[in-house]
MDAnalysis code that builds the backbone (N, CA, C; Angstrom):
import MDAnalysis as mda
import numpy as np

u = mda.Universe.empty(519, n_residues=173, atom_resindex=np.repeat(np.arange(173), 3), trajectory=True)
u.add_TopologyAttr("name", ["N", "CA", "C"] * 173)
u.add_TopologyAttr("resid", np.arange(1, 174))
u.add_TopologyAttr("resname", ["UNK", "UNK", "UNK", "UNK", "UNK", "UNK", "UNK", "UNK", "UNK", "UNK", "UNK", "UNK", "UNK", "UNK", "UNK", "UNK", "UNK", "UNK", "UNK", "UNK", "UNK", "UNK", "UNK", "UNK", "UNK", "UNK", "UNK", "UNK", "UNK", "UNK", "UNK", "UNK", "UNK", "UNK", "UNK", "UNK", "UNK", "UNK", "UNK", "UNK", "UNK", "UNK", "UNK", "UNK", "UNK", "UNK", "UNK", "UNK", "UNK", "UNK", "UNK", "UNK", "UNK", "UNK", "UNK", "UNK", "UNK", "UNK", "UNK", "UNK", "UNK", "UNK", "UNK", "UNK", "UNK", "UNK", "UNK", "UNK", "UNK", "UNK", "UNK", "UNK", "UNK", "UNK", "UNK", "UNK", "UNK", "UNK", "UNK", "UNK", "UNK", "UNK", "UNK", "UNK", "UNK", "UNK", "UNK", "UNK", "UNK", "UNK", "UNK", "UNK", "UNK", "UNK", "UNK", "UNK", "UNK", "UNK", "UNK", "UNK", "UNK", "UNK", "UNK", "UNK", "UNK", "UNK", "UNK", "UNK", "UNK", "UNK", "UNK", "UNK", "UNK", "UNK", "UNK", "UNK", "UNK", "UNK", "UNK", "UNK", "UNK", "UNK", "UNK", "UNK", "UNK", "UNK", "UNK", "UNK", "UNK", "UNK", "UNK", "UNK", "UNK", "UNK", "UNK", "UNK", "UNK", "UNK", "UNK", "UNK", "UNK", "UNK", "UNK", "UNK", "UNK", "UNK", "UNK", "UNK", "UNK", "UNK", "UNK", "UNK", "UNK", "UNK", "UNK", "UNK", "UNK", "UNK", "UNK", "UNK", "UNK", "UNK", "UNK", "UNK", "UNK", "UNK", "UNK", "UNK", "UNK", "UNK", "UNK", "UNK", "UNK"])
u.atoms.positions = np.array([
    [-7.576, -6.277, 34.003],
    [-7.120, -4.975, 33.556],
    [-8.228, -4.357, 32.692],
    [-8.561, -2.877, 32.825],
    [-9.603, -2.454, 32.385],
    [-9.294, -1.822, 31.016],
    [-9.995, -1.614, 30.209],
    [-9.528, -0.805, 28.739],
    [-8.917, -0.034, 28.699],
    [-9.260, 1.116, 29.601],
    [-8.391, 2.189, 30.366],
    [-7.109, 1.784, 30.504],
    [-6.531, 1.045, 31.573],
    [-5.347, 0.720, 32.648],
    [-4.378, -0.032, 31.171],
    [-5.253, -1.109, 30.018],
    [-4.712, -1.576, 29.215],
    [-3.985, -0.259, 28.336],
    [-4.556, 0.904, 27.646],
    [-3.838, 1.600, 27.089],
    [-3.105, 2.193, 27.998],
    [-2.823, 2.763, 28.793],
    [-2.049, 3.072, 29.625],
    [-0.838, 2.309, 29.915],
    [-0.721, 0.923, 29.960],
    [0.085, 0.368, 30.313],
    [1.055, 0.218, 28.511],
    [-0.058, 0.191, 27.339],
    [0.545, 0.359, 26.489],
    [1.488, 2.052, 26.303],
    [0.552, 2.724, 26.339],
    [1.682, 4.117, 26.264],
    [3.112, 4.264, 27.833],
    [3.212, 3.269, 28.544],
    [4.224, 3.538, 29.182],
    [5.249, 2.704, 28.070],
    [4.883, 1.429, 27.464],
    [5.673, 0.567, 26.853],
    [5.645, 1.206, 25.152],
    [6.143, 2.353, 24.277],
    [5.679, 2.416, 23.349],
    [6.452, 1.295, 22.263],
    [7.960, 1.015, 22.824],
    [8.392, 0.076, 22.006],
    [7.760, -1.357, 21.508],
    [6.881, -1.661, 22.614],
    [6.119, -3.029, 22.335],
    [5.150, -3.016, 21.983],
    [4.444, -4.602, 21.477],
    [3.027, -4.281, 21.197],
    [2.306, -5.387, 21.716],
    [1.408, -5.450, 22.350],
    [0.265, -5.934, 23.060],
    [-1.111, -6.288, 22.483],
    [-1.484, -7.285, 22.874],
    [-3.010, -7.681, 22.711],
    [-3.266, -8.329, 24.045],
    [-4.707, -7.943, 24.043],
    [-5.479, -8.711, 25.749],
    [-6.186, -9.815, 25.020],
    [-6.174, -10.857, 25.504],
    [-7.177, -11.991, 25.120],
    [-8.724, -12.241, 26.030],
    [-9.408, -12.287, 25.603],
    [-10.816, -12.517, 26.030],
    [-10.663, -12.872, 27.773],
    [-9.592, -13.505, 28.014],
    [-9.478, -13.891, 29.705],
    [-8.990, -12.966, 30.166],
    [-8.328, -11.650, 29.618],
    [-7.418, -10.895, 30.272],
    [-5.961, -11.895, 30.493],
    [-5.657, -12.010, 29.395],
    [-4.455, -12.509, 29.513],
    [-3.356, -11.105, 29.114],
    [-2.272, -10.512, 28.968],
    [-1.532, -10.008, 28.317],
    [-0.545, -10.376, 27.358],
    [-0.820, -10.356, 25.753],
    [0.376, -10.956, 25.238],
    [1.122, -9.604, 24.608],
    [2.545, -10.201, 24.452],
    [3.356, -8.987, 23.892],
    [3.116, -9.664, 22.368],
    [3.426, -8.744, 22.006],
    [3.410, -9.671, 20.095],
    [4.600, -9.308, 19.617],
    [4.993, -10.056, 17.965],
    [6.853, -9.195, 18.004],
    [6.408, -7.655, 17.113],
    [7.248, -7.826, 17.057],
    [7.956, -5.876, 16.973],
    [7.523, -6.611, 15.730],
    [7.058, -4.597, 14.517],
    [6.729, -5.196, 13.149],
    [8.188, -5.516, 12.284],
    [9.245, -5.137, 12.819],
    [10.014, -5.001, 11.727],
    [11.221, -6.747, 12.098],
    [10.396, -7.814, 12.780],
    [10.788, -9.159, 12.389],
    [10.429, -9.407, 11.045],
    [11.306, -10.727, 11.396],
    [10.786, -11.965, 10.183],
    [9.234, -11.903, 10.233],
    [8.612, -12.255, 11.572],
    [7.517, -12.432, 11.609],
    [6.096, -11.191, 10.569],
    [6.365, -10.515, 11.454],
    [6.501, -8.546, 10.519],
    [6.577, -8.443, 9.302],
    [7.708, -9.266, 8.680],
    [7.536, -9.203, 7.462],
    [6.721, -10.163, 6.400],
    [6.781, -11.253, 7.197],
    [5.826, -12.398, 6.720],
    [4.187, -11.732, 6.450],
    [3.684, -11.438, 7.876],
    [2.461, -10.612, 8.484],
    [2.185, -9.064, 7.310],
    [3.406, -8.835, 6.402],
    [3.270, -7.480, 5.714],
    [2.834, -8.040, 4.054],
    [3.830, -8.980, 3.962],
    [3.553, -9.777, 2.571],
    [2.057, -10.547, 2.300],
    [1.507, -10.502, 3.496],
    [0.162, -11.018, 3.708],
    [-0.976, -10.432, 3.381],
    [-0.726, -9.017, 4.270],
    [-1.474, -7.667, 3.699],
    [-1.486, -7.087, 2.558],
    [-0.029, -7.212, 2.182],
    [0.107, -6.825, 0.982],
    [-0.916, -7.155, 0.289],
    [-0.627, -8.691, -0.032],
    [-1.674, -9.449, -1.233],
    [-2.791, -9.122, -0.814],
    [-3.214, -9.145, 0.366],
    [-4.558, -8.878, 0.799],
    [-5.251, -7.494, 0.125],
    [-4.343, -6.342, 0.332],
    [-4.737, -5.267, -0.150],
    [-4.930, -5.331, -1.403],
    [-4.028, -5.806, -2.147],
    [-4.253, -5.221, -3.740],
    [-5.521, -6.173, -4.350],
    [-5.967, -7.629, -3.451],
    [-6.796, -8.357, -3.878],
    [-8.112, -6.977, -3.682],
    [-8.385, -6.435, -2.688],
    [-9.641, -5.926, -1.992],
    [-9.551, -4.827, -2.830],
    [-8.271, -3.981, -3.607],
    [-8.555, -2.585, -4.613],
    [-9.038, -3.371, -5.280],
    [-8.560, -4.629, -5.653],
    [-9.153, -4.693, -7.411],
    [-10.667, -5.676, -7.533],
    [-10.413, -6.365, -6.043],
    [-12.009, -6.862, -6.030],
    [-13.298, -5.479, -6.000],
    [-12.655, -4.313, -5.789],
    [-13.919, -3.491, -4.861],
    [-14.835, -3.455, -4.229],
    [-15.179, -4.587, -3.077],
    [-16.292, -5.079, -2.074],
    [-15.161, -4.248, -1.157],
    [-14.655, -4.069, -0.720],
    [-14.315, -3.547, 0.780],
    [-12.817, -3.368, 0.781],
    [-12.669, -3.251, 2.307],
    [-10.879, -2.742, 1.957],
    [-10.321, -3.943, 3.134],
    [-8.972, -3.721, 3.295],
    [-8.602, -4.603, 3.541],
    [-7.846, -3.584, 5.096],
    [-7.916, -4.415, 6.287],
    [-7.557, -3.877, 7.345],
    [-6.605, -5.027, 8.665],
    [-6.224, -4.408, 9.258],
    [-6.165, -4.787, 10.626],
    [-7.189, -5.605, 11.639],
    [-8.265, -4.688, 11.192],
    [-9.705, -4.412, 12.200],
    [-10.604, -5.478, 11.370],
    [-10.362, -6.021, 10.740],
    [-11.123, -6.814, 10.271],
    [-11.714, -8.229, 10.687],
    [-13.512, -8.026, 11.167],
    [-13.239, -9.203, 12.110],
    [-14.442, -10.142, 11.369],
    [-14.490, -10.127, 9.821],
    [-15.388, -10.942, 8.955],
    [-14.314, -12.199, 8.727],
    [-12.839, -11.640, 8.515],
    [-11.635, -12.524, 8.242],
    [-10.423, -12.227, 8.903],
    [-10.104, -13.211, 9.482],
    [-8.636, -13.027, 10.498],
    [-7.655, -13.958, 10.240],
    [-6.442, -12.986, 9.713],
    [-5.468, -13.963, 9.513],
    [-4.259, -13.761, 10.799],
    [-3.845, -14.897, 11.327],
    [-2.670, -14.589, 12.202],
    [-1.676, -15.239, 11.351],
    [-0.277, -14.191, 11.884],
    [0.900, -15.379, 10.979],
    [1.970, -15.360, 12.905],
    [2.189, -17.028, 13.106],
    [2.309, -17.436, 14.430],
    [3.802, -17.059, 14.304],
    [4.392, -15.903, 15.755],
    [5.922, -16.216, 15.763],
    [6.609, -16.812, 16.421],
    [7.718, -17.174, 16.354],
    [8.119, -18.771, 17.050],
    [8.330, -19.003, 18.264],
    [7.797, -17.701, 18.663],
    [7.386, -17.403, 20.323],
    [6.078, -17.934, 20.918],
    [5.256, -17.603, 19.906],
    [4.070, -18.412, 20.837],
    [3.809, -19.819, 20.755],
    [2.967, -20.041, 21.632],
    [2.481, -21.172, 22.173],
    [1.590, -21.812, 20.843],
    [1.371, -22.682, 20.739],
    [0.578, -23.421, 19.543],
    [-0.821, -23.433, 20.475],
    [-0.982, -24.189, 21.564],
    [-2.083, -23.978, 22.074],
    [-2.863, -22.708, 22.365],
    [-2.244, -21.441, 22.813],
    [-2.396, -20.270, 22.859],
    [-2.916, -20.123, 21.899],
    [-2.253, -20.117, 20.897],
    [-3.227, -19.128, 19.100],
    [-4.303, -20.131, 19.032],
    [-4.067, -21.631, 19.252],
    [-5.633, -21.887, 18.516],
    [-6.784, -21.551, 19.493],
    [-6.520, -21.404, 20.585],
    [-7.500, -20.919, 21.158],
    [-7.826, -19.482, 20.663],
    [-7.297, -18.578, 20.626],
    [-7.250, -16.894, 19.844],
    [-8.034, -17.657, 18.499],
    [-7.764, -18.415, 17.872],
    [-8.580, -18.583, 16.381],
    [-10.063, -18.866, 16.630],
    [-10.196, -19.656, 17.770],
    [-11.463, -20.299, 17.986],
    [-12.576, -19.357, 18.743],
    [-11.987, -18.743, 19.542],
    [-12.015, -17.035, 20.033],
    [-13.294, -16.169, 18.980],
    [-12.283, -16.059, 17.678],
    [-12.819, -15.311, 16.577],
    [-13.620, -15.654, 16.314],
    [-13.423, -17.109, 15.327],
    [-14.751, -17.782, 14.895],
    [-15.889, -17.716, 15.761],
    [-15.841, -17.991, 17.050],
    [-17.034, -18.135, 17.780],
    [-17.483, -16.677, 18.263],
    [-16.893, -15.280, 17.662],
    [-17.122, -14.208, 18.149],
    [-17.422, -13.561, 16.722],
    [-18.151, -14.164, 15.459],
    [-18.134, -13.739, 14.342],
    [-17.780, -14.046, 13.031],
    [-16.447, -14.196, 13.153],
    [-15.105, -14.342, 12.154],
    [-16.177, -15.000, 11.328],
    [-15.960, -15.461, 9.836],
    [-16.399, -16.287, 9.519],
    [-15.379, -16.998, 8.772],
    [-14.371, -16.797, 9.101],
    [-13.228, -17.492, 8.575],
    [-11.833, -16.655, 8.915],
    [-10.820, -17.876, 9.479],
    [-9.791, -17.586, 10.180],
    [-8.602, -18.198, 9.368],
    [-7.290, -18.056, 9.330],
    [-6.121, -18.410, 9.295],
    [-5.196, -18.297, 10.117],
    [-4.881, -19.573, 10.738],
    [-3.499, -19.309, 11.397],
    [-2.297, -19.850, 10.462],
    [-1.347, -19.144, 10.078],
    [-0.708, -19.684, 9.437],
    [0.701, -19.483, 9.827],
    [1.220, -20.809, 10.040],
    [2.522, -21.444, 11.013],
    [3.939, -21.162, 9.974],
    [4.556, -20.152, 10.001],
    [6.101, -20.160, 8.780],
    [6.500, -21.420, 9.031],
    [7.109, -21.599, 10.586],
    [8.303, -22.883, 10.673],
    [7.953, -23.897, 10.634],
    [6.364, -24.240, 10.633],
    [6.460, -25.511, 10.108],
    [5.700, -25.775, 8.824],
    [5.443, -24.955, 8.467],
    [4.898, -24.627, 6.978],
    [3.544, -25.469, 6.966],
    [2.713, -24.979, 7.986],
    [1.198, -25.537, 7.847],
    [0.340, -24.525, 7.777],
    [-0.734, -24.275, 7.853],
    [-2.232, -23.516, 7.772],
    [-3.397, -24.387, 8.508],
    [-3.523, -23.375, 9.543],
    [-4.945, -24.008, 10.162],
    [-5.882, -23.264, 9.313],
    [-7.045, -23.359, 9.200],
    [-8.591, -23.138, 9.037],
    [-9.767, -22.975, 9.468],
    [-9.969, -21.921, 10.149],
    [-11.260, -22.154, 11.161],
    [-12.740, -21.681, 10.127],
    [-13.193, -22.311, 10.867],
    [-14.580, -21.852, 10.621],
    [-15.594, -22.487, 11.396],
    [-16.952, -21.523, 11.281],
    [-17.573, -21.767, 12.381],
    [-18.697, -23.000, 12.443],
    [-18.655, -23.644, 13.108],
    [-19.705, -24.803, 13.107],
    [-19.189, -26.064, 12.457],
    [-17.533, -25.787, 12.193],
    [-16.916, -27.098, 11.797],
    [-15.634, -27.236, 12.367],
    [-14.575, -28.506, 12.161],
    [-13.727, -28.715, 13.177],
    [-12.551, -27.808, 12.109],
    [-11.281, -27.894, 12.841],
    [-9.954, -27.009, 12.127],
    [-9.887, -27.900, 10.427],
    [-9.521, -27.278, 10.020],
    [-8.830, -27.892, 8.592],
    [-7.028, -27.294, 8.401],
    [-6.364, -28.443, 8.448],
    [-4.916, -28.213, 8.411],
    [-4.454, -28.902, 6.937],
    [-4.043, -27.572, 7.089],
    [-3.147, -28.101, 5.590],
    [-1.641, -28.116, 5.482],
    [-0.722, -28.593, 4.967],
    [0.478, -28.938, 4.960],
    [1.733, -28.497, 3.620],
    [2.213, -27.566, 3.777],
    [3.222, -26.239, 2.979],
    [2.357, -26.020, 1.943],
    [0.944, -25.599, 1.948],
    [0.199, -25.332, 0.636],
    [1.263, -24.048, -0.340],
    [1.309, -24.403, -1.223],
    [1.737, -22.962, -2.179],
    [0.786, -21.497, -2.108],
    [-0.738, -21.776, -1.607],
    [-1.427, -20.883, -1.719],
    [-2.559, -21.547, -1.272],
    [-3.238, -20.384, -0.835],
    [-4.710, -20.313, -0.508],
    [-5.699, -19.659, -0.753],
    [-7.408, -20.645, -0.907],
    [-7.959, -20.063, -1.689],
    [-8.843, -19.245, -0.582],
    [-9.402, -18.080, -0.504],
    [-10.662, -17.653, 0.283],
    [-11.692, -18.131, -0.282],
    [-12.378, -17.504, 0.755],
    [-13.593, -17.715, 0.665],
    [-14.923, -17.174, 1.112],
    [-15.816, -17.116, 1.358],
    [-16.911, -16.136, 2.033],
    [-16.831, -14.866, 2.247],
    [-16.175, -14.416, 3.120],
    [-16.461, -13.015, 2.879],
    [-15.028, -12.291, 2.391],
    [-13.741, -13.751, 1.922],
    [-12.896, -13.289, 1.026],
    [-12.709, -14.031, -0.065],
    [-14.401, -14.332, -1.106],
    [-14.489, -15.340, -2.084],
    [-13.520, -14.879, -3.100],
    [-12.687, -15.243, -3.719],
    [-11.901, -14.897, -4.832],
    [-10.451, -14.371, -4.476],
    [-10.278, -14.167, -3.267],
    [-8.563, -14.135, -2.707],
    [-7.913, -15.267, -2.744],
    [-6.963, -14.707, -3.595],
    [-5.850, -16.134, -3.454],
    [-4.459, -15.277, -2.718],
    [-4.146, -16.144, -1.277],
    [-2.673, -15.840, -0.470],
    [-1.564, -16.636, -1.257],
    [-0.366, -16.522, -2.295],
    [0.314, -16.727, -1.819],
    [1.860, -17.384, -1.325],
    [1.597, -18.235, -1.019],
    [2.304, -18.501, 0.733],
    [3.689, -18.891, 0.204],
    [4.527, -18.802, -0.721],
    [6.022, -19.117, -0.907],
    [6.690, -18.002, -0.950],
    [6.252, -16.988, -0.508],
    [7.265, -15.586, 0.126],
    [7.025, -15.367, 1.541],
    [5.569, -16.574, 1.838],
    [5.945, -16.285, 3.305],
    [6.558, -16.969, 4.095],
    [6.461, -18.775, 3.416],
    [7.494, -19.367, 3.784],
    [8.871, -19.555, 3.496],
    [9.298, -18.691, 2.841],
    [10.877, -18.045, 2.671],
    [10.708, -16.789, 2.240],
    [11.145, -15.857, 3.147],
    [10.548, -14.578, 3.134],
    [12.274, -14.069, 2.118],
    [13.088, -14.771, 2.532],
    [14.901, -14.591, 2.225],
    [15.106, -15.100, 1.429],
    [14.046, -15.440, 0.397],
    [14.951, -16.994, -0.637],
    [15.159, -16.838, -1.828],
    [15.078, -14.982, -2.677],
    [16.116, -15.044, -3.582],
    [16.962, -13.402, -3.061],
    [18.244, -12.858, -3.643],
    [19.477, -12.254, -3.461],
    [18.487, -11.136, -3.639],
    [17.461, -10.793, -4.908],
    [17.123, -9.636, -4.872],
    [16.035, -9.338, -4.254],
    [14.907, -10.573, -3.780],
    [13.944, -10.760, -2.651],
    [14.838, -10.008, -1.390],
    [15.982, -10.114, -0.815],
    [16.698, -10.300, 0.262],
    [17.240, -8.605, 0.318],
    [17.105, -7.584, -1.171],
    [18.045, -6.236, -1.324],
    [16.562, -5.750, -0.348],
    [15.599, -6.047, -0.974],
    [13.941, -5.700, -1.000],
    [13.894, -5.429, 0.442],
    [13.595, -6.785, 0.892],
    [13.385, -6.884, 2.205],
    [14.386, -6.058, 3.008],
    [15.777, -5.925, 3.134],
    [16.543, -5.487, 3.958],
    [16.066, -3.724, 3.944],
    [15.817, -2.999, 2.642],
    [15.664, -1.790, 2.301],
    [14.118, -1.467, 3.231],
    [13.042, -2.901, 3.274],
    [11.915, -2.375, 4.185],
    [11.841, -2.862, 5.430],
    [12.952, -3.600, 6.253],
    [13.482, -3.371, 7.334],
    [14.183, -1.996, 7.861],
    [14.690, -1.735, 7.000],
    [15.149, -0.420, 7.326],
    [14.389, 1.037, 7.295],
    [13.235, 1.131, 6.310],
    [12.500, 2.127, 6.568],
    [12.090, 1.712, 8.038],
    [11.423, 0.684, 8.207],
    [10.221, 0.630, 9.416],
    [10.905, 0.386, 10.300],
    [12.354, 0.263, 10.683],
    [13.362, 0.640, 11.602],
    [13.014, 1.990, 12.243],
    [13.562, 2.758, 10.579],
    [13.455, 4.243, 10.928],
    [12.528, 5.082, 11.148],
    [11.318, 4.577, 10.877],
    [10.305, 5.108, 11.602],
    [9.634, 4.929, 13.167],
    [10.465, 4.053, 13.714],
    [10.462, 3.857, 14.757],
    [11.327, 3.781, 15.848],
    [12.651, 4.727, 15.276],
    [13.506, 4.580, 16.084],
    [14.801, 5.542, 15.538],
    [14.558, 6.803, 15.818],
    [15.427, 8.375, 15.480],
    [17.176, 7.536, 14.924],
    [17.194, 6.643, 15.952],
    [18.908, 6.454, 15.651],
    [18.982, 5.947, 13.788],
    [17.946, 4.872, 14.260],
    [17.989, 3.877, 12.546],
    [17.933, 5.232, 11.623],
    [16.853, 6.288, 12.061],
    [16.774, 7.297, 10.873],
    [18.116, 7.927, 10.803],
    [18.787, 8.390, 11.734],
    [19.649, 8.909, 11.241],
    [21.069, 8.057, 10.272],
    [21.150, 6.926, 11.331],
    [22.170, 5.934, 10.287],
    [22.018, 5.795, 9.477],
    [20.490, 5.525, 8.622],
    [20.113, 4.928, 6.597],
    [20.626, 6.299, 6.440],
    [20.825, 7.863, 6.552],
    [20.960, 9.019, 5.921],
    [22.275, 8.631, 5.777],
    [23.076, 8.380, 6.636],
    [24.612, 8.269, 6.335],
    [25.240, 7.835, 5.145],
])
């Protein structure tokens, strides 16, 4: 599928979201407003406010010095580490895959083997995110206190409604 035919096939599907993998594979990815979505937002989050207050750079999507994936319980384990190894060997200089359900963290980097770690509380960066710390006990219970849970439900529901006229009109009700 050509770059072309790929957006195209994305604007017939606008509800979903897609990535091509280096083979031309097609994956769907989940919708942002999962668990997964929200894990993947709490990520950025920290990410962002680390990169205002570091001021070396900003913090993106597009970012292919550092790539974090957060895996949803849809994909394949073999699938992403190949996508991690992908990066690294296309640049990255440091990757995260980081697994909610089973509460691990891979580690890539280039010219050495994975480094797995096991329910870390947090993680440190490094290289070209020296001084970021992720973390990781809101991402491995994204639900785990009553007013964590008002939070979350209130930004399920915006990013509902921005993507879907009905949700907007129901939160007005």
């Amino acid at each position: 599928m050509t770059d072309e035919e790929f957006a195209e096939f994305c604007s017939e599907h606008p509800d979903l979201f897609f990535e091509m993998s280096a083979e031309g594979e097609l994956i769907v990815m989940p919708t942002p407003y999962s668990l997964t979505g929200i894990r993947q937002g709490e990520i950025y989050a920290q990410l962002n406010r680390w990169a205002e207050e570091d001021g070396r750079g900003i913090a993106g999507e597009a970012n292919t010095a550092f790539v974090i994936e957060v895996r949803p319980p849809t994909d394949r384990l073999r699938t992403l580490r190949a996508k991690m190894r992908e990066w690294v060997d296309n640049s990255a200089a440091l990757a995260w895959m980081i697994d909610p359900e089973n509460r691990t963290v891979e580690i890539y980097r280039p010219g050495v083997e994975m480094e797995m770690l096991t329910n870390p509380e947090s993680l440190q960066g490094e290289d070209p995110v020296q001084g970021f710390v992720s973390h990781l006990v809101p991402v491995w219970d994204p639900l785990g206190s009553q007013a964590r849970s008002h939070r979350l439900l209130r930004m399920v529901t915006t990013v509902m409604s921005s993507f879907c006229p009905h949700a907007r009109a129901a939160s007005a009700i």
